[in-house]
Backbone as ProteinMPNN parsed JSONL, in Angstrom:
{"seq_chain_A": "XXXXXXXXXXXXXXXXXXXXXXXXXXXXXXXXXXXXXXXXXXXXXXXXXXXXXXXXXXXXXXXXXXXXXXXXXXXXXXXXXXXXXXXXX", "coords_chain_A": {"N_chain_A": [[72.31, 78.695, 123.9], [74.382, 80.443, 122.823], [76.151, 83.117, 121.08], [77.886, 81.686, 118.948], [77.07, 79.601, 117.94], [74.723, 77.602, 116.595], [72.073, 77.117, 114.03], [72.584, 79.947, 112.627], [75.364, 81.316, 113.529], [77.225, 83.989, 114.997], [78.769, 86.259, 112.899], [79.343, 84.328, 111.166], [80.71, 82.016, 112.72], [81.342, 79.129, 114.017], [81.249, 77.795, 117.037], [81.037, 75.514, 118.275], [80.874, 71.797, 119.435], [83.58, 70.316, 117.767], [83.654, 71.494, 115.888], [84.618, 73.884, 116.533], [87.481, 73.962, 116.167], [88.468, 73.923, 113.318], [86.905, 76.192, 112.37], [88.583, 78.178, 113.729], [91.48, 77.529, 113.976], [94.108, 78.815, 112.026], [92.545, 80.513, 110.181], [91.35, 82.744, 108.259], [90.433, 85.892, 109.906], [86.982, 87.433, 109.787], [86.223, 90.057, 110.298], [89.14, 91.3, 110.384], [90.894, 91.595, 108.065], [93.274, 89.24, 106.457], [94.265, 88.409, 108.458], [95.056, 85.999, 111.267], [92.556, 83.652, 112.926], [93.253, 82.113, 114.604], [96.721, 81.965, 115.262], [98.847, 79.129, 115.004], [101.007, 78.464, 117.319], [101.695, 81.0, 117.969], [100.703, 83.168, 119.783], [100.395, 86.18, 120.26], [99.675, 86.834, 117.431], [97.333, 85.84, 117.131], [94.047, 86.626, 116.312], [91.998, 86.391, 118.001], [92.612, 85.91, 120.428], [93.026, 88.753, 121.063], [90.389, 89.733, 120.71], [89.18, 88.977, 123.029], [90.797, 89.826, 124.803], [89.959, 92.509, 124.412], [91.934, 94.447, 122.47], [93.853, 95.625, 120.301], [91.872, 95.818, 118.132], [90.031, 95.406, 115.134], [87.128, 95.845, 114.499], [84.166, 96.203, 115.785], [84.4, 94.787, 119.304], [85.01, 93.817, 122.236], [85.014, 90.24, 123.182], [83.65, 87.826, 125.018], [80.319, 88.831, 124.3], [78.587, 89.192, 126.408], [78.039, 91.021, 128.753], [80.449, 90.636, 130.52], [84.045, 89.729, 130.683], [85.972, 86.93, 130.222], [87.611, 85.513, 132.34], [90.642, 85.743, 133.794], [92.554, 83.41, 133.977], [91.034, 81.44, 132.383], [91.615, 82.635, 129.726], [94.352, 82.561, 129.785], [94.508, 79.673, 129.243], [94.02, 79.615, 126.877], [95.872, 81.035, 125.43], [98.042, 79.487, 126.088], [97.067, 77.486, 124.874], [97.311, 77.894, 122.087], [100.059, 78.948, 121.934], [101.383, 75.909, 122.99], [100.727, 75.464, 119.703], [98.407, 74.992, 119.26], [96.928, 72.26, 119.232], [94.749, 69.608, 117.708], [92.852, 68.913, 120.2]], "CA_chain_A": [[73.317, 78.111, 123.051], [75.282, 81.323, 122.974], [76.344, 83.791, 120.047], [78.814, 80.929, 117.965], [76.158, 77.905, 117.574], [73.122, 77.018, 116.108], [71.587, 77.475, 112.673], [73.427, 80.742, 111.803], [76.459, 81.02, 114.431], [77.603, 84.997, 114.583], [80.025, 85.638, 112.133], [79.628, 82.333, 110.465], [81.642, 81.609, 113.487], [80.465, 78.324, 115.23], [82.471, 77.274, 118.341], [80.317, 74.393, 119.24], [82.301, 70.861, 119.589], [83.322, 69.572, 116.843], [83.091, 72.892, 114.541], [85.515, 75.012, 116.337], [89.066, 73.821, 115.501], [88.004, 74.201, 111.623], [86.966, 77.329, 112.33], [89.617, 79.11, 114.017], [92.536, 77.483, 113.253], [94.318, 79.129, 110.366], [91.342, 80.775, 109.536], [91.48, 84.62, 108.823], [89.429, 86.713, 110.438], [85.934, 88.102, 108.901], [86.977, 91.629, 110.657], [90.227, 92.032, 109.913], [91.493, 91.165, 106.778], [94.087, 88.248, 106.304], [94.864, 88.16, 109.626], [93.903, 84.681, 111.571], [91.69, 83.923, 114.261], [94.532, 81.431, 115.671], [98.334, 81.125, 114.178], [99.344, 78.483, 115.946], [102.405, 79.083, 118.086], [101.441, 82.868, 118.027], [99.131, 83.978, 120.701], [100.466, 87.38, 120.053], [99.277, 87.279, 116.212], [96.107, 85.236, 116.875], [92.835, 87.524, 116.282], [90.683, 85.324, 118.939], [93.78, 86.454, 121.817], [92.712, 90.369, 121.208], [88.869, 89.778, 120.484], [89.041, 88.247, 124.304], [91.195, 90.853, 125.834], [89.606, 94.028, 123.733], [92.515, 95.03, 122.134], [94.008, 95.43, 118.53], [90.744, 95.193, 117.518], [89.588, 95.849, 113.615], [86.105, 96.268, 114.317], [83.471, 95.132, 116.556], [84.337, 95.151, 120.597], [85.936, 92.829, 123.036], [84.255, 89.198, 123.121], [82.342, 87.755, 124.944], [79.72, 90.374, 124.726], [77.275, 88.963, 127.664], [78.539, 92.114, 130.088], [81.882, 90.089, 131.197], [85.066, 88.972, 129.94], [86.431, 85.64, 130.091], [87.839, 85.118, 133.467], [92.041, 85.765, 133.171], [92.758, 82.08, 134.116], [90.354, 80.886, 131.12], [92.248, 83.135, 128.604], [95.615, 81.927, 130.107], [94.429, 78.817, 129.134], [93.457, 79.797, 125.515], [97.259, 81.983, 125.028], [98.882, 78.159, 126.741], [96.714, 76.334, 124.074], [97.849, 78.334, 120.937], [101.267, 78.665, 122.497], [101.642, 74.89, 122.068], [100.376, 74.696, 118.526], [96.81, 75.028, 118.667], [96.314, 70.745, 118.582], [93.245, 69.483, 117.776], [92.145, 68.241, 122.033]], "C_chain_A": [[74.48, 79.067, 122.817], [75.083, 81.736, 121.563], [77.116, 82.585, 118.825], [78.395, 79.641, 117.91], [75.038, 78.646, 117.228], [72.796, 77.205, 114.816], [72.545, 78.661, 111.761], [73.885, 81.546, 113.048], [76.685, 82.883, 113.743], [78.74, 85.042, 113.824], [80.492, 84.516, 111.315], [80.508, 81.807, 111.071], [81.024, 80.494, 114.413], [81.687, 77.751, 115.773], [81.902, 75.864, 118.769], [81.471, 73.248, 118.846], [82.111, 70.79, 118.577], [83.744, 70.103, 115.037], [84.212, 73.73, 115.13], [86.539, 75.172, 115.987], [89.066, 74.068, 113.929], [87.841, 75.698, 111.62], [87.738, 78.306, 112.848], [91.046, 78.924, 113.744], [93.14, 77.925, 111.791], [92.923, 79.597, 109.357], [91.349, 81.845, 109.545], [90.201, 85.33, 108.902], [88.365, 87.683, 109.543], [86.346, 89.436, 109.327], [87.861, 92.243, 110.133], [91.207, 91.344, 108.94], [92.21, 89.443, 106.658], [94.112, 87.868, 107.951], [94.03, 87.248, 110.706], [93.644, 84.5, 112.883], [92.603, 83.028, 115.596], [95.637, 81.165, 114.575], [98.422, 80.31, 115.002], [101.073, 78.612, 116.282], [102.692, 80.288, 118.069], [100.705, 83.359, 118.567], [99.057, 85.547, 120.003], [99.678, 87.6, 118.819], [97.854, 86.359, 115.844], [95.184, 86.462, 117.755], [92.161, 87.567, 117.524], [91.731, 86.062, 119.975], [92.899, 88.078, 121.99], [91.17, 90.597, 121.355], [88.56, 89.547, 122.167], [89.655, 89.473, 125.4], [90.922, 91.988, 125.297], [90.63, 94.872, 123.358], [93.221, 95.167, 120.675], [92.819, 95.179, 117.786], [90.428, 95.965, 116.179], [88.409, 96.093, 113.91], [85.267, 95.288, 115.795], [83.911, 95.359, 118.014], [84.536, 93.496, 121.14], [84.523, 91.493, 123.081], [84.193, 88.62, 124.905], [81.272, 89.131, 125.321], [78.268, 90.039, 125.89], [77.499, 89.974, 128.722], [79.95, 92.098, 130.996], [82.901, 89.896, 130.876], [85.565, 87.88, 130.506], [87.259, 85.739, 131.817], [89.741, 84.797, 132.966], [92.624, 84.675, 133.076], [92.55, 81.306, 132.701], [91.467, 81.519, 130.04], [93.729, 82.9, 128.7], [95.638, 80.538, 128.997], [94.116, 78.7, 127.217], [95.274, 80.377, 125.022], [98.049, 80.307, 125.258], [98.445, 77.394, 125.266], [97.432, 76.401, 122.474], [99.159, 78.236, 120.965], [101.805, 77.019, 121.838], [101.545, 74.315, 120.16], [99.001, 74.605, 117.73], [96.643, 73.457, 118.65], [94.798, 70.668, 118.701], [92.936, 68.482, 118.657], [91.321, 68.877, 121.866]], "O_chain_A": [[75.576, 78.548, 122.609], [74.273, 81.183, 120.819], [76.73, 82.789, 117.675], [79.15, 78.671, 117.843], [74.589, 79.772, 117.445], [73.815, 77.711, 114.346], [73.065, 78.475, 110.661], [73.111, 82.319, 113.613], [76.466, 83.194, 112.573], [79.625, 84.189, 113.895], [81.567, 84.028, 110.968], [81.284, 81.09, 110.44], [80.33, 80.78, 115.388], [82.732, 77.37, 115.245], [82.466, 75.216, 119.651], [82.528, 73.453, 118.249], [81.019, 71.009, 118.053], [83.954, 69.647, 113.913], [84.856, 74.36, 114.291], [86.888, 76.243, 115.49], [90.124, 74.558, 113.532], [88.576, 76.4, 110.926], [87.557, 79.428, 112.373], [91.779, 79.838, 113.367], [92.758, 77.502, 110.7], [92.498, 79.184, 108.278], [91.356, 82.384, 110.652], [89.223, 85.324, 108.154], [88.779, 88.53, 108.752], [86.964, 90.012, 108.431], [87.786, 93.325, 109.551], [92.169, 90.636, 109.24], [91.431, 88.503, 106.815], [93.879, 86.71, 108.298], [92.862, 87.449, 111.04], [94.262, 84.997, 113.825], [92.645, 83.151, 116.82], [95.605, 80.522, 113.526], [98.007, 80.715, 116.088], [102.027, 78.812, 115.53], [103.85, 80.701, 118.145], [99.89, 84.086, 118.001], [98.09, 86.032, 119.415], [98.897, 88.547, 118.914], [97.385, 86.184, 114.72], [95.279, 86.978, 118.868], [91.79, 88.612, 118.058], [91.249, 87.154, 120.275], [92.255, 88.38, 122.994], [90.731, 91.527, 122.032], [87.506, 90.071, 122.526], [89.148, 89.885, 126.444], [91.738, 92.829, 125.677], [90.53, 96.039, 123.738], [92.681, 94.381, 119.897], [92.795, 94.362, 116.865], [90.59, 97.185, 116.19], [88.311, 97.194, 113.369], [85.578, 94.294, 116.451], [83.797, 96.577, 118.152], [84.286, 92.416, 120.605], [83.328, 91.781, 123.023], [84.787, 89.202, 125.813], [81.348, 90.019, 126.171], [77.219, 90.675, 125.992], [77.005, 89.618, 129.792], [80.427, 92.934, 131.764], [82.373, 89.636, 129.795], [85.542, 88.031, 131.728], [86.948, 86.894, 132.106], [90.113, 83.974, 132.13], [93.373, 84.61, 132.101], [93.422, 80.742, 132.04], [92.211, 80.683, 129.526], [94.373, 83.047, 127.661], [96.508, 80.36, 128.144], [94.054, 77.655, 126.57], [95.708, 79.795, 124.028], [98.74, 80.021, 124.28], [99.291, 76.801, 124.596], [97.912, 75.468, 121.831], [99.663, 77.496, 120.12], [102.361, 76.817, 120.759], [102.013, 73.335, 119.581], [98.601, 74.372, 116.589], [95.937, 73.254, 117.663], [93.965, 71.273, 119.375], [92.739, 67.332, 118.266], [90.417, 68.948, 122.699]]}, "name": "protein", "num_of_chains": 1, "seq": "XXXXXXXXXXXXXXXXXXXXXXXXXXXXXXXXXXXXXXXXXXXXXXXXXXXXXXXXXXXXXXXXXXXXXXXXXXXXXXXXXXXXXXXXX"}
């Protein structure tokens, strides 16, 4: 099920459908203070952008922590999504 589902989601962070737009949108980051896990129309100042590419990070270490990172395409696709707005698709 991964680290961000099931009963108690890391971070009280659950990604599963349904659950993740609530939770990252406009939502500030348990790590690092105020600062939110997606602004929308701000890749640059969304948390979730740096947690993915291991950088600016407040605490903790680049995501996903299974041995890999996200595939640059995928995270294109995450910087494109916020970019627009963040909608809830």
């Amino acid at each position: 099920m991964g680290c961000h589902a099931g009963a108690r989601p890391a971070q009280s962070l659950s990604l599963e459908s349904g659950k993740a737009f609530a939770a990252l949108v406009n939502v500030a980051s348990s790590e690092c203070g105020a600062r939110p896990l997606v602004k929308p129309g701000a890749a640059g100042s969304s948390y979730l952008v740096d947690k993915l590419m291991g950088t600016n990070l407040c605490s903790g270490s680049q995501m996903p922590k299974a041995g890999s990172s996200l595939p640059g395409a995928q995270i294109d696709l995450i910087r494109n999504w916020i970019c627009q707005g963040a909608p809830n698709n």
